[in-house]
C-alpha positions as CSV (number, residue, x, y, z in Angstrom):
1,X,-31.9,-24.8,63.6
2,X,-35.0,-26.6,62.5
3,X,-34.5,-28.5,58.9
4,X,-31.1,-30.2,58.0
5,X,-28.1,-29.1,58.3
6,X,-27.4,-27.7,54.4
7,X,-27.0,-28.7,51.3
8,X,-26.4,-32.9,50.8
9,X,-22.9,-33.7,49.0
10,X,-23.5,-33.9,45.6
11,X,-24.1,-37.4,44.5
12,X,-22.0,-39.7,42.7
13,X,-24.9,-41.4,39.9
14,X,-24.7,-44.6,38.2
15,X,-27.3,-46.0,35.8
16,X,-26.3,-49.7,34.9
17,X,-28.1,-52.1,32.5
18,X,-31.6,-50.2,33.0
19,X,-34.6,-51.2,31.2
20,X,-38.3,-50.8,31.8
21,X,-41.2,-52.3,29.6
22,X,-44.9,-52.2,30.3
23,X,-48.0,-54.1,28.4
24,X,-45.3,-55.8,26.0
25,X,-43.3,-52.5,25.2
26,X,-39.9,-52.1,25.8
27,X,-39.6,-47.9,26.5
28,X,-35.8,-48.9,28.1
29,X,-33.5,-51.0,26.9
30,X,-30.0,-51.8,28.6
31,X,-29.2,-47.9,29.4
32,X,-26.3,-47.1,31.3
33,X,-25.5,-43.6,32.3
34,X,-23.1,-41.9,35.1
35,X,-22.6,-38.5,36.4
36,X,-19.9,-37.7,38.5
37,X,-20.7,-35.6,41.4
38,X,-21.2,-32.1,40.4
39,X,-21.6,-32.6,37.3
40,X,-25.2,-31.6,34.8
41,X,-26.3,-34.5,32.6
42,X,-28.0,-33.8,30.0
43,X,-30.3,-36.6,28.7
44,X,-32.2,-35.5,24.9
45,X,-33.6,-37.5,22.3
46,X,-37.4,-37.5,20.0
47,X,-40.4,-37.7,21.8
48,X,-41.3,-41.1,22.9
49,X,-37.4,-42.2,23.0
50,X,-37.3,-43.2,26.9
51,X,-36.1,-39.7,28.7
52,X,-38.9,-39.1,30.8
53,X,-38.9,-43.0,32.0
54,X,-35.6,-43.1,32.5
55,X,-35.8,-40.0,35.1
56,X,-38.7,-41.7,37.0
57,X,-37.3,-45.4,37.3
58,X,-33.5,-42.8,38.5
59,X,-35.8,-41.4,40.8
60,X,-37.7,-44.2,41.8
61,X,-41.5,-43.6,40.8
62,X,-40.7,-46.1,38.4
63,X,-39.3,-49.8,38.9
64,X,-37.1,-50.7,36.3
65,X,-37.6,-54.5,35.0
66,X,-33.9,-54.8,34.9
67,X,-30.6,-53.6,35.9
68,X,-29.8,-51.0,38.7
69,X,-29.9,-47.6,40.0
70,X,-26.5,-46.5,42.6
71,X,-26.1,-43.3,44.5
72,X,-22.5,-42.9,45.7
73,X,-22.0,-46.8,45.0
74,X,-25.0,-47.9,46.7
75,X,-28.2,-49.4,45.4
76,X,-30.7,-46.8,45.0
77,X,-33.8,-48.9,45.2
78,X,-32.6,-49.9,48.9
79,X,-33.6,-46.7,49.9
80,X,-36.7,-45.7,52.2
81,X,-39.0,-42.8,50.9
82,X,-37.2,-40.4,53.1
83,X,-34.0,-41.4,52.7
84,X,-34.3,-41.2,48.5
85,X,-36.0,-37.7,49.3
86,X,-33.0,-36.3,51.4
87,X,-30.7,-37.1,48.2
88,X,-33.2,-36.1,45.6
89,X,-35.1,-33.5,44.5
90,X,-37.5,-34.2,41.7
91,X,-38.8,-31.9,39.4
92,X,-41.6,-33.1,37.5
93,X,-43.4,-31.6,33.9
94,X,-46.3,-31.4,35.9
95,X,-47.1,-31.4,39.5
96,X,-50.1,-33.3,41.3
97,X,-51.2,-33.5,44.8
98,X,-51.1,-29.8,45.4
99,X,-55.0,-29.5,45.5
100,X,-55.6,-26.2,47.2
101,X,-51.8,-25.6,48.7
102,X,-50.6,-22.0,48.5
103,X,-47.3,-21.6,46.7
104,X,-45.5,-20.8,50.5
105,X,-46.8,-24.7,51.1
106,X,-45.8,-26.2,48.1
107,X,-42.1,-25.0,48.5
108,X,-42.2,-25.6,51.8
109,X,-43.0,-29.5,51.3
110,X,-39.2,-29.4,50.0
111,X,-38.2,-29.3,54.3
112,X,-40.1,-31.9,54.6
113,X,-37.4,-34.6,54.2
114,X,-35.4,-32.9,56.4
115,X,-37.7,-33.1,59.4
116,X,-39.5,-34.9,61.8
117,X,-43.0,-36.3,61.4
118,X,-45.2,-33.0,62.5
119,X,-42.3,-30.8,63.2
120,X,-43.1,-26.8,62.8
121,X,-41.5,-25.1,60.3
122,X,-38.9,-23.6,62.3
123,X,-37.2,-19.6,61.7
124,X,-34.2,-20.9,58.9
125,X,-37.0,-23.2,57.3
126,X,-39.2,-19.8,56.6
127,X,-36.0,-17.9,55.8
128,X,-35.3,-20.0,53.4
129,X,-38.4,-20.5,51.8
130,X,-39.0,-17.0,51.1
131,X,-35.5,-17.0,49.8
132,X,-35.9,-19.5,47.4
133,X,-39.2,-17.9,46.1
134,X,-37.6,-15.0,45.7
135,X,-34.7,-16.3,43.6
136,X,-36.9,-17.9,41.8
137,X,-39.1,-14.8,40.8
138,X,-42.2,-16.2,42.9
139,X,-42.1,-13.9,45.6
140,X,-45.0,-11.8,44.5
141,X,-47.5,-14.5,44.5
142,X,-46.0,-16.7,47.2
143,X,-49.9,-16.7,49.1
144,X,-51.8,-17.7,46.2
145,X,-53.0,-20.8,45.0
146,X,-50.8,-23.4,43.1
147,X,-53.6,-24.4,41.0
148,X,-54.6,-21.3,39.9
149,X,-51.1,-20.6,38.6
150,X,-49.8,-20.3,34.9
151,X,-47.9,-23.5,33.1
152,X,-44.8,-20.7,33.9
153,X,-45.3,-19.4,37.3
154,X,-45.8,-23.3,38.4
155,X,-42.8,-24.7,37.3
156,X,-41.1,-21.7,38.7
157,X,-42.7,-23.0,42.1
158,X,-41.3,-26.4,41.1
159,X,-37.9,-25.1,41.1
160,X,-38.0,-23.3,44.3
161,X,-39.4,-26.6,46.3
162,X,-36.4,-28.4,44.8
163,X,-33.9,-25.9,46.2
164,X,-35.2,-25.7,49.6
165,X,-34.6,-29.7,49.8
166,X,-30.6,-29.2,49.8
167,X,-30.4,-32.6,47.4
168,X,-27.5,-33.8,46.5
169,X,-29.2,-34.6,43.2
170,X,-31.4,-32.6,41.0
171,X,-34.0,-34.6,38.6
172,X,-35.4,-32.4,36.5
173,X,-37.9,-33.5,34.0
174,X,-38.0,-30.7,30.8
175,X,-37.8,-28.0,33.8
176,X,-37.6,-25.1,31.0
177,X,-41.7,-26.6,30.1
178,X,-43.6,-23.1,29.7
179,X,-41.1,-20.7,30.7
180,X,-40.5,-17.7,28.7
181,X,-36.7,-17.2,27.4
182,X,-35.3,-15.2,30.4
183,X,-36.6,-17.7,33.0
184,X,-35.2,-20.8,30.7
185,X,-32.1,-19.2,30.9
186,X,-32.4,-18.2,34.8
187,X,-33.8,-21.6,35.9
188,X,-30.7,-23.2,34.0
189,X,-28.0,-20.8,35.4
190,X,-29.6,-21.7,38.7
191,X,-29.5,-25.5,38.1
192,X,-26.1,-25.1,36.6
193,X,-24.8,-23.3,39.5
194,X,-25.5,-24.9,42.4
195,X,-23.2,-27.8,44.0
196,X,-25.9,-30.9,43.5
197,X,-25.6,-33.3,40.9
198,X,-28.0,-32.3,38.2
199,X,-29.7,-34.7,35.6
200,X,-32.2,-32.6,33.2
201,X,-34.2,-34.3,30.6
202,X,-34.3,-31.6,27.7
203,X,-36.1,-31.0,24.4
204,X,-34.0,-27.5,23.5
205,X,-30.7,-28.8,22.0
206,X,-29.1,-25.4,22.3
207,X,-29.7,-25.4,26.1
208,X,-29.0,-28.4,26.3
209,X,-25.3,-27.8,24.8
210,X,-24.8,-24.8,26.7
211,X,-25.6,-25.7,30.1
212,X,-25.0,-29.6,30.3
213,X,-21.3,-31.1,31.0
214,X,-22.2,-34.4,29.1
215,X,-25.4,-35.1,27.3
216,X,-27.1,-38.8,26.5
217,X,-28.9,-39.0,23.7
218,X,-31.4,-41.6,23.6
219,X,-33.6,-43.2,20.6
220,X,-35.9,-45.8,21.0
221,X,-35.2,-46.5,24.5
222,X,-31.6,-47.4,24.0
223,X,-27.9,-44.7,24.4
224,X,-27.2,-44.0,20.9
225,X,-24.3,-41.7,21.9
226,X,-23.1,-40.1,24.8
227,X,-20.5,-37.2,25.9
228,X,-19.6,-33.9,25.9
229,X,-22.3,-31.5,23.7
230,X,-19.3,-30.7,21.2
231,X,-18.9,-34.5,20.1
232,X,-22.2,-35.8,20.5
233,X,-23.9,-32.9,18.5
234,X,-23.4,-33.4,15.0
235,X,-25.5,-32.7,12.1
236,X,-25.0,-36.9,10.8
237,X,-26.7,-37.5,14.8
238,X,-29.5,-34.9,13.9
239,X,-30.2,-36.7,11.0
240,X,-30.3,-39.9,12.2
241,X,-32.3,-39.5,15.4
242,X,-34.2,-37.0,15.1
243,X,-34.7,-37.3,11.3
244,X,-33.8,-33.7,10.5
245,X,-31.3,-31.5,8.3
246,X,-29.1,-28.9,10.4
247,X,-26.0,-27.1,10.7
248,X,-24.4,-27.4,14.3
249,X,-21.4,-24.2,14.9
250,X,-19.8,-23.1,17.3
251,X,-21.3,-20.4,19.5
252,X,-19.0,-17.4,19.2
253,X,-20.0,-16.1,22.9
254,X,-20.6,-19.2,24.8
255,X,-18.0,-22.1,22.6
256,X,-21.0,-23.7,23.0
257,X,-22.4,-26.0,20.0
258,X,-25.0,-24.2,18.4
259,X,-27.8,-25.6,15.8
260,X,-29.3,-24.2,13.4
261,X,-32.5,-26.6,11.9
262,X,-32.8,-26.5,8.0
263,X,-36.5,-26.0,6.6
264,X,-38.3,-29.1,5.7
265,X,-39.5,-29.6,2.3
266,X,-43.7,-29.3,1.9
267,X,-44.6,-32.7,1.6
268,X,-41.7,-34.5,3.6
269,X,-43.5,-35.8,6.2
């Protein structure tokens, strides 16, 4: 069989002391974070608060100015290229590089940690390709080309790529960014189901409460609170991060929190 040999164990992730600044701005400060393998971390907070840096300096496109990065107890940023890309799948709010690739190609790329420099794609590679497409709904445009895709159908393609890398974590970046309500909930389920470790960056509190374990909110580039969606979910948090007035329940079908934004005043901004 051409391609690996299945799906990584999931990894174990610890985020220690992490901070990044750039041109005199701090956009992390002192962050830690851990997920347990297995497990779907949910990291929210206001735009601008440090989420999307934090995801590139876990995933390395980023060097943080401070602290560390470990994968099952090692140091992350020890890793070569390939070895980081057999562990983690990344994806990103929006792809580049993909210049004139089909969509077959661009999920395809996902094998390519998992193989030797100009190895064919073998039988299981294809297989599974198509497979992922399919489960992904991309199947019927698999031949044409990435950059003449919808926001949608793209990070659709995203998704796929990412499965067919078997990582042992997933890094997803607001991986719900331009899909319609079915596929937010499908891409999710997906995420949610598989065995890797799964750290999502996430605007939609409500997904993020019903299909994250833990969720870290963060404000400012710092934690401000951290745990399961149930206690770290309150309307006092809303107000203080994000600066708005809600009501948080209980979901009746899910037991997930659920929150509900109150209108803001004309004027208040």
């Amino acid at each position: 069989m051409t391609g690996g040999t299945g799906p990584a164990r999931p990894v174990e992730l610890a985020v220690e002391g992490l901070s990044y600044e750039t041109d005199g701005h701090t956009l992390l400060d002192a962050v830690d974070l851990t997920a347990r393998p297995g497990e779907t971390v949910g990291v929210v907070g206001p735009n601008g608060s440090g989420k999307t840096t934090l995801l590139r300096c876990v995933y390395g496109a980023l060097r943080a100015t401070a602290g560390r990065v470990l994968m099952d107890g090692a140091d992350a940023g020890a890793l070569t290229v390939k070895e980081r890309a057999r562990r983690v799948a990344v994806v990103p709010q929006d792809a580049t590089g993909t210049f004139g690739l089909t969509v077959r190609e661009v999920v395809a790329m996902g094998r390519s940690p998992h193989k030797r420099f100009w190895e064919q794609d073998g039988r299981d590679d294809v297989r599974r390709v198509a497979d992922a497409l399919e489960t992904v709904g991309a199947g019927p445009f698999a031949a044409r080309r990435f950059d003449e895709l919808s926001g949608g159908e793209r990070q659709r393609v995203l998704v796929a790529r990412a499965l067919v890398q078997d990582p042992g974590l997933l890094a997803l970046d607001e991986p719900t960014n331009h899909l319609d309500i079915r596929y937010q909930l499908e891409v999710l389920g997906l995420v949610r189901a598989l065995p890797a470790t799964g750290l999502l960056v996430l605007h939609d509190l409500n997904l993020a409460a019903a299909f994250c374990d833990r969720l870290y909110v963060l404000s400012g580039g710092r934690a401000v609170a951290s745990g399961p969606p149930r206690e770290v979910l309150t309307e006092e948090l809303l107000a203080e991060v994000y600066g708005v007035r809600a009501r948080v329940g209980i979901h009746p079908d899910t037991g997930a929190p659920n929150v509900v934004y109150l209108p803001v005043a004309a004027g208040a901004w």
